[in-house]
C-alpha positions in Angstrom: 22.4 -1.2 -31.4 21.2 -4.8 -30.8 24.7 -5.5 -28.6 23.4 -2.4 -26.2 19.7 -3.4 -26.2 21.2 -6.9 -25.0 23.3 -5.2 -22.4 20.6 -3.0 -21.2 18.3 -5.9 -21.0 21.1 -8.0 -19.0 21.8 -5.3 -16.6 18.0 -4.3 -15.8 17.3 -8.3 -14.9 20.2 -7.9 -12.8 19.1 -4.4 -11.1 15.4 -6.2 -10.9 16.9 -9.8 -8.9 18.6 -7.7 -6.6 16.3 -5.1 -5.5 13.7 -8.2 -5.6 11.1 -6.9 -7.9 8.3 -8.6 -9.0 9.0 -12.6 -9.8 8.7 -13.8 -12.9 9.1 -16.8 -14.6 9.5 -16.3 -18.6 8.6 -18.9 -21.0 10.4 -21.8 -20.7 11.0 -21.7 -17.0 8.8 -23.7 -14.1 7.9 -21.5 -11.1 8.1 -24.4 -8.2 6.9 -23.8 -4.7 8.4 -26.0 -1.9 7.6 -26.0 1.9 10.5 -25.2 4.5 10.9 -25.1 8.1 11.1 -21.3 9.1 13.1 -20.8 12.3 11.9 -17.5 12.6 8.2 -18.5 13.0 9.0 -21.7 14.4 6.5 -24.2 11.6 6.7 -25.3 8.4 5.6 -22.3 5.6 5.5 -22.2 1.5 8.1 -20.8 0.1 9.6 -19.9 -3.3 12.2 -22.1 -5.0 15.3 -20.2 -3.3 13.8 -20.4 0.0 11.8 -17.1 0.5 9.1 -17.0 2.4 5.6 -16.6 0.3 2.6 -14.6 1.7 -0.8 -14.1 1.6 -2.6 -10.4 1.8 -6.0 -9.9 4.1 -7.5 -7.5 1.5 -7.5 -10.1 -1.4 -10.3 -12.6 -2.2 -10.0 -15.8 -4.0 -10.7 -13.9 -7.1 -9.3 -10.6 -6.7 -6.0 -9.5 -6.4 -5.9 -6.2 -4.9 -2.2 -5.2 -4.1 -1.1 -3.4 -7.0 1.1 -0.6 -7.8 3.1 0.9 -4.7 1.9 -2.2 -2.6 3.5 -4.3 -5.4 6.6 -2.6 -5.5 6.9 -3.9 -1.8 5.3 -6.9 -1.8 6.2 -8.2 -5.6 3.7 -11.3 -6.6 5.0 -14.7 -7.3 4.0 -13.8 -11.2 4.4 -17.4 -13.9 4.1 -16.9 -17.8 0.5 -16.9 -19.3 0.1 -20.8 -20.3 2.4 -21.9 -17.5 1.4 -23.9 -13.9 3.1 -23.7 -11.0 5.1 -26.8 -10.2 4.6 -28.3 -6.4 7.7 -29.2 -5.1 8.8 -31.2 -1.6 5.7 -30.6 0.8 3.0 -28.8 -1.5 0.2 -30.2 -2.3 -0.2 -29.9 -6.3 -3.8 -29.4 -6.0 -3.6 -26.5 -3.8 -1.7 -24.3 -6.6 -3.2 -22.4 -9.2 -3.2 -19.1 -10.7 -5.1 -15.9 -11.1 -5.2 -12.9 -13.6 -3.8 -9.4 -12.0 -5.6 -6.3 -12.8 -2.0 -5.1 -15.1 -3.2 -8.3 -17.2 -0.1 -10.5 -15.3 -0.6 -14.5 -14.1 -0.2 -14.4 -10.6 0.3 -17.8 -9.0 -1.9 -19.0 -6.1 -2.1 -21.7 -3.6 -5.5 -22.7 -1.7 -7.0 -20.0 -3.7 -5.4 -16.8 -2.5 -2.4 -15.0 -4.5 1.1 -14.9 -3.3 3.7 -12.6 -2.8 7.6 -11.9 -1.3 8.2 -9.2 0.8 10.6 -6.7 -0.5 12.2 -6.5 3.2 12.9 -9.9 3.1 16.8 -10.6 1.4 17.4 -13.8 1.9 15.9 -17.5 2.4 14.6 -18.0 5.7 13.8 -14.3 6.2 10.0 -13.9 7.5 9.9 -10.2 7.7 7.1 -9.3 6.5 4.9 -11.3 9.0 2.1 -9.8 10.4 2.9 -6.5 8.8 -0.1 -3.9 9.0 -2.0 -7.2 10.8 -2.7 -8.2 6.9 0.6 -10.1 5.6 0.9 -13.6 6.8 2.9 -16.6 5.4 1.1 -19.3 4.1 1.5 -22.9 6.0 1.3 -25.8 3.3 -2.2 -26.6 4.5 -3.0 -23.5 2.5 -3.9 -21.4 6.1 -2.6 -18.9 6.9 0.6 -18.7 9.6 -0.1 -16.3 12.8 3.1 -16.5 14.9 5.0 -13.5 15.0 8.7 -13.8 13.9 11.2 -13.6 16.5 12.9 -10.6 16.7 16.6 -10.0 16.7 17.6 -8.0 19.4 18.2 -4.9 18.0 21.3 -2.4 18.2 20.7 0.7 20.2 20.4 3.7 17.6 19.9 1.3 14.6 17.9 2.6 11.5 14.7 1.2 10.7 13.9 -0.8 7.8 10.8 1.4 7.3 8.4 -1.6 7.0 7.1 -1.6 10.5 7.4 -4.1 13.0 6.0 -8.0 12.9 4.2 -7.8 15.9 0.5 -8.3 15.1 -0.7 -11.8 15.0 -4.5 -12.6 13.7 -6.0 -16.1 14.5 -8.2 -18.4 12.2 -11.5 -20.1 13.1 -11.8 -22.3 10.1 -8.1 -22.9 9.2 -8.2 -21.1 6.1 -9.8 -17.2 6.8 -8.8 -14.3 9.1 -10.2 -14.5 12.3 -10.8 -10.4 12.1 
C-alpha cells in the first residue's frame, strides 16, 4: 500500500512537470525569479528559475487574483509554500517580489505588486507565447512594467495545426510604466 501511494505520488509530479501545471514550490524549496534576455521579444523579461517566461494578467489588481480555474489550467501561477518568500535572483530587484493569497487558499508569488503566471503554451525556456494573448497577458520586464512587444513569429508551415491559444499579435502601451494603457 504505502509502496503504490509512493508510486502514484511520483508518477502524478511527473505527469504534472510535463504538462506544466501549476508551479509549486513545497516546503523546503526556494522559488527564485531571475531576469533573461528574450530573443523573441527582443528586452530583458522575469522569468522562472528554468528560464520560462513569467506574466502578468490585465484583469488582476494588486490584491486580487482573478484567473482561477480553467484560466489556471492555462496559465498555472508561480505558487511558493505558505511561510516561504520568493528568492531574487541575477537582475530582480528583491524588493519588487512578494506574494498574495489565491481565492483556492494557495500563495501566489508577485513582483511589483501583481501575481504571476507561465503560459501552458509555452514548453521551453525562452518561449514567449503567451504574449499579448487576448490583449491581457504580458511578460513582466524587471522594472516590474509590463512588456508590450509582440513576439516574433516563426514562419509557419502551410497546413500546420494550431496551438489553440490564439495568436500574439496584440500589443497594449503604458503611460505610467507600470499600468495598461487601455
Amino acid at each position: 500500500m504505502v509502496l503504490r501511494l509512493k508510486r502514484g505520488s511520483l508518477v502524478a509530479a511527473g505527469l504534472a512537470v510535463a504538462l506544466g501545471v501549476t508551479a509549486f514550490a513545497g516546503a523546503g524549496v526556494a522559488v527564485t525569479l531571475k531576469s533573461s534576455e528574450n530573443s523573441a521579444l527582443g528586452t530583458t523579461i522575469v522569468v522562472g528559475a528554468t528560464g520560462k517566461t513569467l506574466y502578468r494578467y490585465h484583469d488582476d489588481t494588486k490584491s486580487t487574483v482573478k484567473c482561477t480555474g480553467a484560466c489556471a489550467t492555462s496559465w498555472p501561477p508561480l505558487l511558493v509554500a505558505a511561510g516561504k518568500k520568493p528568492v531574487a535572483g541575477s537582475g530582480v530587484t528583491a524588493s519588487k517580489l512578494g506574494t498574495l493569497k489565491r481565492p483556492d487558499g494557495k500563495t501566489q508569488v508577485t513582483y511589483g505588486g501583481y501575481a504571476l503566471y507561465y503560459f501552458a503554451g509555452d514548453k521551453k525556456a525562452g518561449d514567449a507565447n503567451g504574449q499579448g494573448l487576448q490583449g491581457v497577458w504580458h511578460a513582466v520586464a524587471p522594472s516590474g512594467a509590463i512588456v508590450t512587444k509582440s513576439a516574433a513569429a516563426a514562419p509557419a508551415a502551410s497546413g500546420s495545426a494550431s496551438s489553440g491559444y490564439g495568436a500574439a499579435t496584440t500589443t497594449t502601451t503604458s503611460s505610467d510604466g507600470g499600468g495598461y494603457g487601455y
